[in-house]
N, C-alpha and C positions, 0 to 999 in steps of 0.2 A: 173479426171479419177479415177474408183474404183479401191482400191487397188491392188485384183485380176487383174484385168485390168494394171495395171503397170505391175504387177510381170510378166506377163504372156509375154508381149512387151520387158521385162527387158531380159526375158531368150532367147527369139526368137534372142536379136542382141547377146546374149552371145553365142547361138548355131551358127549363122551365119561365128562369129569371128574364132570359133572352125573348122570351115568347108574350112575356106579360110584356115586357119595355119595351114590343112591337103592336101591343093593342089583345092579344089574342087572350080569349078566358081559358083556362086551366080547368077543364070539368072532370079529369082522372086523371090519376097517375098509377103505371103498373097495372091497370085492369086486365083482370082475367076470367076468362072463358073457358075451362075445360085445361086444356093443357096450352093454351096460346093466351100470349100477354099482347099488350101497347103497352108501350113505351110510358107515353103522353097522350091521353087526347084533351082536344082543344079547340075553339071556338070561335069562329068570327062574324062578323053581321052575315056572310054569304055563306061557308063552309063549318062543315065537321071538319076535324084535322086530328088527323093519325098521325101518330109521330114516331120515327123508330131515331132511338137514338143510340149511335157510335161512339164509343169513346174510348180512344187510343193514347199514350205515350209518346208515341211517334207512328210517321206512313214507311218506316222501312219495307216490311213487310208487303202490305199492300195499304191501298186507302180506304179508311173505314170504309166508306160511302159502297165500297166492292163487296164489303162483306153483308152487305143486303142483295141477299141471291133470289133468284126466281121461286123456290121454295118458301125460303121468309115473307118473300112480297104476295105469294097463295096466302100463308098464314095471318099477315097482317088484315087481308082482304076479308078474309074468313071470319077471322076475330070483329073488323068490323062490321060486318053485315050483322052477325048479334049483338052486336053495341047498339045498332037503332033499329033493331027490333025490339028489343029488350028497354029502349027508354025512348019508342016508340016514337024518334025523330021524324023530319020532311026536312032533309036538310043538305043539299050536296055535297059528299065525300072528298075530299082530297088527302093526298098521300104525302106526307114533309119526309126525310129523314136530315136531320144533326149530325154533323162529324165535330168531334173535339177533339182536341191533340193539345199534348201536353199535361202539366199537372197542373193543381190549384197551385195560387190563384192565378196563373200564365196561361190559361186556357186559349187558346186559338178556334175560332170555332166559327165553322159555314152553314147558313142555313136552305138545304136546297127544296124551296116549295115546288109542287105537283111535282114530285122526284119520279112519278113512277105511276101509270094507270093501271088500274085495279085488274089482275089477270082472270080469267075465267076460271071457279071455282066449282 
């Protein structure tokens, strides 16, 4: 597996861990639809929670959190609008995304919930 490819696997179970030791259930990981994944999604007594998770080295460049662009934020929306059709929820959506930075196990890592309202699809 490429490096990137590890890092990237690495932070998904470090955010997942992050999201259980805040209460939330873990109902998929990596779910896909067609050609669009989640990240995470996830569960709370009130909310669905889509999760896209970032996972960088460092913010030289830019900050994860930037690299959820308005295209990705269509696709996450999209992705989830067939998650609770397809398992035929009643359950209000909200939008997380995770930035990590850094390597295992020095992960540095922000959780920004409602990061983002579901754009018109």
């Amino acid at each position: 597996m490429a490096q990137h490819n590890r890092l990237g696997k690495e932070g998904e179970l470090f955010a997942q861990n992050h999201l259980r030791s805040q209460g939330y259930i873990i109902r998929d990981v990596n779910w896909r639809v067609g050609r669009m994944e989640i990240d995470i999604v996830a569960e709370t007594d009130e909310f669905l929670v889509i999760v896209e998770v970032k996972t960088r080295t460092d913010d030289y460049w830019m900050n994860p959190a930037d690299a959820v662009t308005p295209a990705r934020m269509k696709r996450m929306a999209e992705a989830a609008h067939e998650y609770v059709l397809q398992h035929d929820l009643d359950k209000e959506v909200r939008f997380d995304v995770i930035t990590i930075l850094g390597k295992a196990p020095d992960f540095k890592l922000e959780h920004i919930a409602d990061a983002f309202l579901a754009p018109l699809c």
